[in-house]
ZAMARGU-4260 file (C-alpha; in steps of 0.2 Angstrom, whole numbers, plus 5000, padded with zeros to 4 digits):
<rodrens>
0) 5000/5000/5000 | 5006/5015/4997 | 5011/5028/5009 | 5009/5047/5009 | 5020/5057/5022
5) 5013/5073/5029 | 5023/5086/5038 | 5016/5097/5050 | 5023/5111/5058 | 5021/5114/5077
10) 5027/5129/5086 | 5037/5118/5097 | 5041/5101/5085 | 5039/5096/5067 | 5034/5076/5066
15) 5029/5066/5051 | 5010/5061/5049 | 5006/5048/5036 | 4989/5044/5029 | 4984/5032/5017
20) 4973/5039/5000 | 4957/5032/5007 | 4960/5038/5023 | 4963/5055/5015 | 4946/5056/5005
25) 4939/5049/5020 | 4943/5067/5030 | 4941/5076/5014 | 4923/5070/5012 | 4921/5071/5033
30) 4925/5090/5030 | 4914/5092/5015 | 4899/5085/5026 | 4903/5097/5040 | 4904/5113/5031
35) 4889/5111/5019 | 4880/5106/5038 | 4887/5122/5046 | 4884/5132/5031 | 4865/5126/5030
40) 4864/5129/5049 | 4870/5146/5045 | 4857/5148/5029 | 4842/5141/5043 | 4844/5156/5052
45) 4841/5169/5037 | 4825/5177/5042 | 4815/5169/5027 | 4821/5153/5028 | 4814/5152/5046
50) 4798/5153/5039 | 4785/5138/5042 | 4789/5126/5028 | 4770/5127/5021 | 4773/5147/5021
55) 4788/5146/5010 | 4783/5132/4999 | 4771/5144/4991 | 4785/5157/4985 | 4786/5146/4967
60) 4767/5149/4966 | 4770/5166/4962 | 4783/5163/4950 | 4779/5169/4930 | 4785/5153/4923
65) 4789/5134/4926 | 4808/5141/4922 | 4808/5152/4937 | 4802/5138/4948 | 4815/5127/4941
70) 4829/5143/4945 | 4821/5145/4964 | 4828/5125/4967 | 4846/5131/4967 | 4844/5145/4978
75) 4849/5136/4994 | 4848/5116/5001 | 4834/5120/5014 | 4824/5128/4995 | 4828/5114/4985
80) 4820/5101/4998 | 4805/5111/5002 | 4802/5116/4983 | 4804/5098/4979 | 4794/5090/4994
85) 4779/5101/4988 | 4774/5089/4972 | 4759/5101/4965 | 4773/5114/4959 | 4776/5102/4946
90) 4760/5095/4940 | 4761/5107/4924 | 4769/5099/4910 | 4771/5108/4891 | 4773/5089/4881
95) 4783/5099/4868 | 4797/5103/4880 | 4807/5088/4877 | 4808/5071/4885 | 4817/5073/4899
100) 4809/5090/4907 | 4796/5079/4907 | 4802/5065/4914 | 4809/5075/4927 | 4792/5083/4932
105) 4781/5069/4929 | 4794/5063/4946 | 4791/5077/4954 | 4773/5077/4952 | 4771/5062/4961
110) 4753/5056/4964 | 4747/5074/4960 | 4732/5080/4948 | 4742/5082/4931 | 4739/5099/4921
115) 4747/5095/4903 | 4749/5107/4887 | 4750/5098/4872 | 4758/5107/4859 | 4759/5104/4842
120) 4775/5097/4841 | 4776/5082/4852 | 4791/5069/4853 | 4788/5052/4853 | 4797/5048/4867
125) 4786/5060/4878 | 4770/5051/4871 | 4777/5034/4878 | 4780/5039/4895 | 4761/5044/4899
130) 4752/5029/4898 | 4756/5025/4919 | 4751/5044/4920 | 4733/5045/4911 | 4724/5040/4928
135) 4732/5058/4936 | 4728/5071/4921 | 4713/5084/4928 | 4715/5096/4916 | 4722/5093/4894
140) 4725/5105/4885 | 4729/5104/4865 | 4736/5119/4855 | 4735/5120/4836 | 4733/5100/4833
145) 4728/5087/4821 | 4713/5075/4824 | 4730/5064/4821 | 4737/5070/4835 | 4722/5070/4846
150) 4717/5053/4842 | 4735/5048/4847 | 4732/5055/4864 | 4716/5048/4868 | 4722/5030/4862
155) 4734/5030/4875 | 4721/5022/4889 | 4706/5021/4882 | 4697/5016/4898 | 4706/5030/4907
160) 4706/5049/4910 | 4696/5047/4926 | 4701/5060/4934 | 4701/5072/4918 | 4691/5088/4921
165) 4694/5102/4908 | 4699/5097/4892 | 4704/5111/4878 | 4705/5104/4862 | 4710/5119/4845
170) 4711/5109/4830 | 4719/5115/4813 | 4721/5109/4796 | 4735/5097/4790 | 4742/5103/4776
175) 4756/5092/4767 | 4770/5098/4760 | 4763/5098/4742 | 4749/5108/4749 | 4736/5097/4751
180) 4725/5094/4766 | 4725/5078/4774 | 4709/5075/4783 | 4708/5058/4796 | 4692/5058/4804
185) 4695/5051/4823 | 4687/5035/4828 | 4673/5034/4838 | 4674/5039/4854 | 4686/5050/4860
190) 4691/5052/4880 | 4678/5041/4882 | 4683/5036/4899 | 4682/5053/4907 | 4667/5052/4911
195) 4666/5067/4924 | 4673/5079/4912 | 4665/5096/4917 | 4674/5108/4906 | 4674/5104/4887
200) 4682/5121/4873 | 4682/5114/4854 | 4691/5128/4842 | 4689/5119/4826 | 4693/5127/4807
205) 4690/5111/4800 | 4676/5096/4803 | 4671/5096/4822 | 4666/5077/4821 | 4656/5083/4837
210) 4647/5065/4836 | 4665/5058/4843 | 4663/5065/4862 | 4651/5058/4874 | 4651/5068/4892
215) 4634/5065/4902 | 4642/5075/4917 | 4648/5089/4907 | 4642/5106/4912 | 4652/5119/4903
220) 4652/5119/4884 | 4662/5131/4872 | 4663/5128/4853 | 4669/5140/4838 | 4670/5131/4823
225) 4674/5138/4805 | 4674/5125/4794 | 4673/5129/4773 | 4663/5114/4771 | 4649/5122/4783
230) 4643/5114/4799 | 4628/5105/4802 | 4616/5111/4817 | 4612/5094/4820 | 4628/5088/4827
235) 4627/5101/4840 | 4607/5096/4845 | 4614/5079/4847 | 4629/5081/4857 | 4620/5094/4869
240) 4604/5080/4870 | 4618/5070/4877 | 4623/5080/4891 | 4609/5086/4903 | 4619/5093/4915
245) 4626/5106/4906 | 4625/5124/4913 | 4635/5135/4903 | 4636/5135/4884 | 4642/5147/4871
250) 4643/5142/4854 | 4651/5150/4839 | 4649/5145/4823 | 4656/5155/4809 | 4654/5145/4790
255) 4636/5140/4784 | 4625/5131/4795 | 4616/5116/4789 | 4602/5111/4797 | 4597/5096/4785
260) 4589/5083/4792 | 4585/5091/4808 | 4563/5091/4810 | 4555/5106/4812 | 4547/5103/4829
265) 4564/5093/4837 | 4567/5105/4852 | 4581/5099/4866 | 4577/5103/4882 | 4591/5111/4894
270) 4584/5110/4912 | 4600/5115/4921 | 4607/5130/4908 | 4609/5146/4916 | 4617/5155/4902
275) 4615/5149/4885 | 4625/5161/4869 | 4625/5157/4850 | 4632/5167/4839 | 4631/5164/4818
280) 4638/5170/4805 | 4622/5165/4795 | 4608/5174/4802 | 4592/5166/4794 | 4597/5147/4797
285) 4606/5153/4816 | 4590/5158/4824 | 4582/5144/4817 | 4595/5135/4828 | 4592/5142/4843
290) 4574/5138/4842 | 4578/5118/4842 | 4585/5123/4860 | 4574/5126/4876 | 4581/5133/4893
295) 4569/5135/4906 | 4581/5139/4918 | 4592/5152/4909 | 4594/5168/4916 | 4607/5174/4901
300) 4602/5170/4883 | 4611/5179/4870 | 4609/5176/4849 | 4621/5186/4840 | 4622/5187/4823
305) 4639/5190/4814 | 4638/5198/4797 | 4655/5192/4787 | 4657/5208/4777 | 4653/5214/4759
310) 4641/5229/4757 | 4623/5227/4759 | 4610/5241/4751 | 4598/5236/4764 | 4602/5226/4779
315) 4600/5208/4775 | 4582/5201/4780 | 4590/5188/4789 | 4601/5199/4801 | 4585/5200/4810
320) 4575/5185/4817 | 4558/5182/4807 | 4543/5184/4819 | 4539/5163/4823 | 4559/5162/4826
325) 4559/5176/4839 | 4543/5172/4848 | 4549/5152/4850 | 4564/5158/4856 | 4558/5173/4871
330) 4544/5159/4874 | 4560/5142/4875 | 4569/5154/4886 | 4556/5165/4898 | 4548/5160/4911
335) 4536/5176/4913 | 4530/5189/4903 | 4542/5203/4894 | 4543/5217/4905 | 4559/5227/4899
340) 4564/5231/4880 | 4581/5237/4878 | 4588/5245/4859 | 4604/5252/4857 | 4612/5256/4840
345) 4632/5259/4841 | 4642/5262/4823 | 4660/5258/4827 | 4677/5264/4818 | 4679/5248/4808
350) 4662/5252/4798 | 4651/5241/4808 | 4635/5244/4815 | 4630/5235/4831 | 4612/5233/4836
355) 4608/5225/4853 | 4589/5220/4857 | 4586/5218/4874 | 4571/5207/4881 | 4571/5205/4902
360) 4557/5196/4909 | 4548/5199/4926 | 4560/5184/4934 | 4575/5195/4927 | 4579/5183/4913
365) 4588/5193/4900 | 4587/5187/4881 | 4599/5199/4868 | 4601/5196/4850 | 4615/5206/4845
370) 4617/5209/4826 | 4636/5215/4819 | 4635/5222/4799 | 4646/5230/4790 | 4637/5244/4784
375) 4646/5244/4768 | 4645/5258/4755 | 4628/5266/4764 | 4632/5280/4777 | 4632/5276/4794
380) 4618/5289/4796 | 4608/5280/4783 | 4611/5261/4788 | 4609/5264/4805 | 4592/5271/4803
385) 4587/5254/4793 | 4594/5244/4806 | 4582/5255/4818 | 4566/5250/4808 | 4568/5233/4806
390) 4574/5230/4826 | 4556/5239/4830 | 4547/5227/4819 | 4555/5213/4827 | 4548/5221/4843
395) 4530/5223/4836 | 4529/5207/4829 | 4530/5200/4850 | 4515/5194/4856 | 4507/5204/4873
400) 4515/5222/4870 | 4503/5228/4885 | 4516/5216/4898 | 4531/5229/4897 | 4532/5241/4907
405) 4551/5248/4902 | 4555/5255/4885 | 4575/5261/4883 | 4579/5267/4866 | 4601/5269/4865
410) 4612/5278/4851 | 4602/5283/4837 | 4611/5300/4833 | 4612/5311/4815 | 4596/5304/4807
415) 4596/5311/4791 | 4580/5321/4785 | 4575/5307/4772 | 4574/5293/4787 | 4565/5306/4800
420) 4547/5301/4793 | 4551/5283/4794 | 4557/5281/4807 | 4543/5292/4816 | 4530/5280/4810
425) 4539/5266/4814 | 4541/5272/4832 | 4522/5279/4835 | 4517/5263/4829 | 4528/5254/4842
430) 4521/5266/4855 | 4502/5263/4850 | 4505/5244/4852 | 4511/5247/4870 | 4501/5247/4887
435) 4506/5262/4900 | 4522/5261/4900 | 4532/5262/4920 | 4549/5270/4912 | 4552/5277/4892
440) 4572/5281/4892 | 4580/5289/4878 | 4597/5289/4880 | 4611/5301/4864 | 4596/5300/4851
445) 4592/5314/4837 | 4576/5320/4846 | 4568/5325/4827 | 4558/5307/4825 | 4552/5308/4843
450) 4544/5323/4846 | 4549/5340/4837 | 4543/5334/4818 | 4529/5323/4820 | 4520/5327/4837
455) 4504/5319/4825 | 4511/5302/4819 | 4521/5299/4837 | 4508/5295/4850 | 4515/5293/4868
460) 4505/5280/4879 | 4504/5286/4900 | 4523/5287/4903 | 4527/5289/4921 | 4544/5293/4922
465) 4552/5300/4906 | 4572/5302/4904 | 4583/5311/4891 | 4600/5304/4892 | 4611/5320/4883
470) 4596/5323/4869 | 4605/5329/4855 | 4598/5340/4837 | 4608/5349/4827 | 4597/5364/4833
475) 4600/5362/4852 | 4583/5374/4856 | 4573/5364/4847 | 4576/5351/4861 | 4568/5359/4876
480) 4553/5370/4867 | 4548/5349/4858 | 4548/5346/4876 | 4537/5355/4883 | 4525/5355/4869
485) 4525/5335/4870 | 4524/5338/4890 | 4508/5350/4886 | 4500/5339/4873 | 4501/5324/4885
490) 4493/5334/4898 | 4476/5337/4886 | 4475/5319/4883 | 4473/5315/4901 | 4486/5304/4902
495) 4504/5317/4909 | 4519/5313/4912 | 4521/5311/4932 | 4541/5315/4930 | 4554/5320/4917
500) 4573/5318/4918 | 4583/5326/4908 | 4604/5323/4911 | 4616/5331/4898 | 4632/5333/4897
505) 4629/5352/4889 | 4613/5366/4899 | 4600/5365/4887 | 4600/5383/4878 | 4582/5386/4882
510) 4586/5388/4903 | 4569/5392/4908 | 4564/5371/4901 | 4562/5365/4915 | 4550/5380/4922
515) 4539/5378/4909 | 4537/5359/4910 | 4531/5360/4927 | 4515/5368/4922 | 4512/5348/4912
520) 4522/5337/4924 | 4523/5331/4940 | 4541/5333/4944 | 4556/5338/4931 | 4572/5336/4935
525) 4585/5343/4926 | 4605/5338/4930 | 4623/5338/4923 | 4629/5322/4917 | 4645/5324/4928
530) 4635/5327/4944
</rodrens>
């Protein structure tokens, strides 16, 4: 063996030591161990390390990224073990990160709920080393996909995914080099053993093939399909037939709907929906959808249609729901009568004219079809007034006018001179179809249709409170001295207003109004927007 000789000087001696090599690394290790103890005992005493171990294993929970975590496991011995003791910081996993990131948090994780993004690019190597894991995934998420890719996933268990909660799928086209799509349908089904899925998102711009998912427990729903081939409404009835838990669903569908094959009285039944959205790109056929779907529980129902562009001379009929589509719909989705009426116009930047129609029922159910045109080559002005007509005639053609009891007219500004008739007669005959009416708001319109021009075709039912959000004419006087002239004729028909509200951002010019109208009505109050 050999021998090593040590000298050591002494203040008083010098003598030889000798050590052999083992013994050596023997004390060199010893020495190790004792200053990495002594220098964790040190770290221990930093104030925030002598924080309770549940305290300071929540620091990486407020971390921006999984790479920060990663970085906060090198700070210090006592981090690394807490950090790494805590297995939830590590249930996220991105797939496409590589295999052994993966690997190394799927260790981590331990026995915990697994959260795993799967991108579009996913090694094989990753793939094989889920299949011992599928039982622990709560919440899957896939990010630009195939239906390949997808089906390659579900495959893994079949009869697993028990514990799977939330599952986002967004699919994309397959596109071969030679620039050709590549379409494989998935079999039938998909994920089919998680069967407590509560939370399902499809983002599809190809074929949905809805018909492959089956979750009776599911109670959130979100789908936005584009697909060039068109989609068939049928798919959707069916699927939502098949979960009757569901309580939330919003559904956008932006190609042509089909509804081949679909009966005319078929009508699913949602007992447990509390808010139910469909928006379409094709107005006509997308109402007729939403009458196939009854909520008697909903509190939130909103229609929407989406115009895709391309000037129209007139809005397009089916922008606005024909009278048997919107009655089915109010009735599928009310459980009282129509007490509140809400329209607001709004013309955007990006040439678009928005119309909201607004139906609340005494149980505060809320029903809003929204309709988005582009207004083409027409002036705002001119297009918005069009839009105004046909949204009344949609409210005329409701049956039991005399049940509302609050009208709120929104947005309807610089009406041009050609439209003031129209829409006057439009508007009277709204008014002569209603009962008395509790509250009649109109909130940033041209007054001219309402009262200044046509006092004879625009007849007021009792009103009993009256507000003029910032009324607005191009001849601001005209404002208050219509007013009062409605406020007087009212009074001679025996049926006054009992209050007027007026709140503008600018004092009437006419300051003695609000004098005036007290000699007709109740109580006039007149106040600044900003007060």
């Amino acid at each position: 063996m050999r021998i090593i000789t040590v000298a050591t000087a002494r203040r008083d001696s010098d003598f030889p030591c000798s050590f052999t090599l083992d013994e050596i690394a023997e004390i060199n290790q010893n020495t190790s161990i004792a200053l990495a103890t002594i220098r964790e005992w040190m770290n221990s005493s930093v104030p925030i390390n002598r924080l309770p171990v549940d305290v300071l294993s929540l620091i990486p929970t407020y971390l921006s990224s999984q790479n920060d975590r990663f970085s906060a496991t090198f700070v210090c011995r006592h981090w690394r073990r807490t950090f790494l003791q805590y297995a939830t910081l590590w249930s996220h996993l991105c797939l496409s990160k590589g295999e052994v990131y993966v690997k190394t948090l799927l260790e981590r994780a331990k026995g915990s709920p697994l959260s795993i993004l799967v991108g579009c690019m996913v090694p094989v190597g990753v793939i094989r080393l889920l299949p011992p894991y599928t039982k622990q995934i709560a919440d899957l998420e896939f990010t630009n996909n195939h239906w390949v890719d997808i089906q390659r996933f579900s495959d893994l268990d079949s009869d697993s995914f028990p514990l799977l909660r939330t599952l986002n799928i967004n699919v994309v086209r397959r596109i071969t080099a030679d620039n050709h799509e590549v379409m494989t349908p998935p079999s039938y089904p998909l994920f089919s053993g998680a069967v407590d899925l509560k939370e399902f998102r499809l983002h599809s711009d190809v074929s949905s093939f809805l018909s492959r998912f089956i979750f009776p427990n599911l109670t959130s729903f979100e789908l936005s399909v584009a697909p060039v081939e068109g989609f068939y409404g049928s798919q959707l009835l069916d699927f939502l037939e098949a979960t009757p838990m569901m309580q939330v669903v919003d559904v956008k569908i932006l190609t042509n709907l089909l509804l081949e094959g679909v009966p005319r009285e078929r009508v699913i039944v949602l007992q447990h929906v509390e808010s139910l959205c469909l928006t379409a790109s094709d107005g006509g056929p997308g109402y007729k959808l939403a009458t196939h779907i009854s909520c008697p529980s909903v509190k939130d129902t909103s229609i929407t249609y989406m115009g895709q562009g391309g000037p129209h001379e007139n809005p397009p009929f089916e922008t606005f729901p024909a009278s048997d589509s919107l009655n089915a719909i109010i009735r599928q989705c009310t459980g009282s009568p129509i007490e509140e009426v809400r329209l607001e116009i709004m013309t955007d930047s990006d040439d678009f004219v928005v119309c909201s129609l607004t139906f609340r029922s005494a149980d505060t159910t809320a029903i809003t079809f929204r309709f988005q045109v582009d207004e083409g080559d027409e002036t705002p002005e001119t297009f918005s007034c069009d839009v105004f007509y046909k949204a009344c005639g949609a409210i005329l053609d409701l049956p039991l006018l005399a049940s509302i009891k609050h009208l709120h007219i929104y947005g309807l500004l610089n009406i041009d001179m050609g439209s003031t008739a129209r829409i006057a007669h439009k508007f009277g005959g709204l008014l002569r179809s209603l009962g008395p009416l509790e509250e009649l708001t109109i909130y940033r319109c041209d007054m001219r249709p309402y009262f200044l021009y046509y006092p004879e075709i625009v007849g007021y039912p009792p009103v009993r409170v009256l507000t003029l959000f910032d009324p607005w004419n191009t001849l601001v006087e005209d404002v208050g001295r219509g007013l009062v002239e409605l406020a007087k004729a009212q009074y001679e028909l025996g049926v006054p207003f009992e209050r007027v509200v007026i709140r503008s951002y600018d004092p009437l010019a006419d300051v003695d109004v609000e004098n005036r109208l007290r000699l007709w009505v109740g109580a006039v109050t007149c106040t600044s927007v900003f007060e």
